[in-house]
N, C-alpha and C positions, 0 to 999 in steps of 0.2 A: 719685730717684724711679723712675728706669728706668736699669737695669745691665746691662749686656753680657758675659757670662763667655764669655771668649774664650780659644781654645788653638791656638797656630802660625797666629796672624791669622785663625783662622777663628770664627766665633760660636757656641759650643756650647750656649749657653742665654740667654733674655730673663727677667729679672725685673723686675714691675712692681709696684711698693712701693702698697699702700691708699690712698694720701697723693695719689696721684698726679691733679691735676685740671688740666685743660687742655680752655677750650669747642671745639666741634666734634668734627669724626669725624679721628683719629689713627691711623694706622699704626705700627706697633712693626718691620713685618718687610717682607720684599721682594718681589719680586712672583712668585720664582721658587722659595721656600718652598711646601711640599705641605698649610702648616697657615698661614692668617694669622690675625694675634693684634692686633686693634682695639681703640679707647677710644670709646665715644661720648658727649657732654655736650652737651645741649641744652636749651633753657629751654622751659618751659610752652608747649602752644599749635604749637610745633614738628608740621611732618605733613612725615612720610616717603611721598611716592608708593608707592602701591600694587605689588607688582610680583611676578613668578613667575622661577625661574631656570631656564635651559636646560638640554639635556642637550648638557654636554659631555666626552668624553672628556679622561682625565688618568692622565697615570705617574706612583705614588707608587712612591720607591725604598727606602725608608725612612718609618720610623714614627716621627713627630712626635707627641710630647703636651703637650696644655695643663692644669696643676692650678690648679686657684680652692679658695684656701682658706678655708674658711668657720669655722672653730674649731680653736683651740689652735695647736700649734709644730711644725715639721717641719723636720727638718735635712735640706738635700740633700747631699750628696756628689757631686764629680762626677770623670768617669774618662775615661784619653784613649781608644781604638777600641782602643790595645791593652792596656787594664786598669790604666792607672797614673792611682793619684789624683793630682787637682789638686788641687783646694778644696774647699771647703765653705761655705753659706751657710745661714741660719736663716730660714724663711718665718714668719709670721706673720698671724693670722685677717685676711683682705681682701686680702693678697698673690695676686697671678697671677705662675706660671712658664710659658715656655713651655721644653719641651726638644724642641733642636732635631737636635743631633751626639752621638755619641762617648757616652760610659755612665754612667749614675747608680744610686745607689744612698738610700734613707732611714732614717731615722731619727725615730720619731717621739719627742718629745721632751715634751708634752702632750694631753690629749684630742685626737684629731683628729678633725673630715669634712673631705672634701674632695670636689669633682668631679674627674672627669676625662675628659679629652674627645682622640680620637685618632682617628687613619683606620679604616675600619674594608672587610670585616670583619675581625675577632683572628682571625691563622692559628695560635692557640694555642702551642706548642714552638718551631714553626719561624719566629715571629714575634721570638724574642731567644734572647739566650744569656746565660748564668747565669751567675755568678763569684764568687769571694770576696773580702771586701772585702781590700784589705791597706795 
């Protein structure tokens, strides 16, 4: 229900399968990630105290994204920092990825939407680099 694509022991990406149910609040990632990717399950009647967040400074060094799939298929591809495929994985409508390292590519494979959620602001060109798949 949650998978870890990992390359030279490091975490390149979290997927977390629709299936996946487990009550309370769940963490998927670390504390030291620039994007954290949470589960919450809680039963009726549940109250989350009210609350406002601080302004705190934070260095992203790197651009994390989160996809919530809401319809159809999407194949990810994933790529090491210096452009060599690893794997590949098929999402599916209710799947969450997060990508965390190193390069990806898609493929959409059915109808898609999807969200997506990432640091912002997008420094457009200079926010990635391009490549081909191979």
């Amino acid at each position: 229900m949650v998978e870890h694509i990992k390359y030279n022991n490091q975490i390149i990406s979290i997927i977390v399968r629709k299936d996946f149910n487990k009550p309370g609040i769940n963490f998927f990632t670390s504390n030291d990630y620039s994007q954290q990717l949470g589960y919450m399950n809680h039963p009726a009647g549940k109250e989350i105290q009210p609350h406002v967040h601080q302004s705190v400074q934070r260095k992203v060094h790197f651009t994390q994204e989160t996809l919530f799939i809401r319809k159809g298929k999407l194949q990810v591809d994933f790529y090491s920092n210096n452009q060599k495929h690893l794997e590949s994985r098929i999402l599916d409508a209710g799947d969450v990825i997060l990508l965390i390292s190193g390069g990806h590519g898609f493929k959409v494979l059915e109808d898609l939407e999807m969200f997506e959620v990432k640091q912002g602001p997008y420094a457009g060109d200079e926010d990635k680099v391009k490549f081909n798949p191979k």
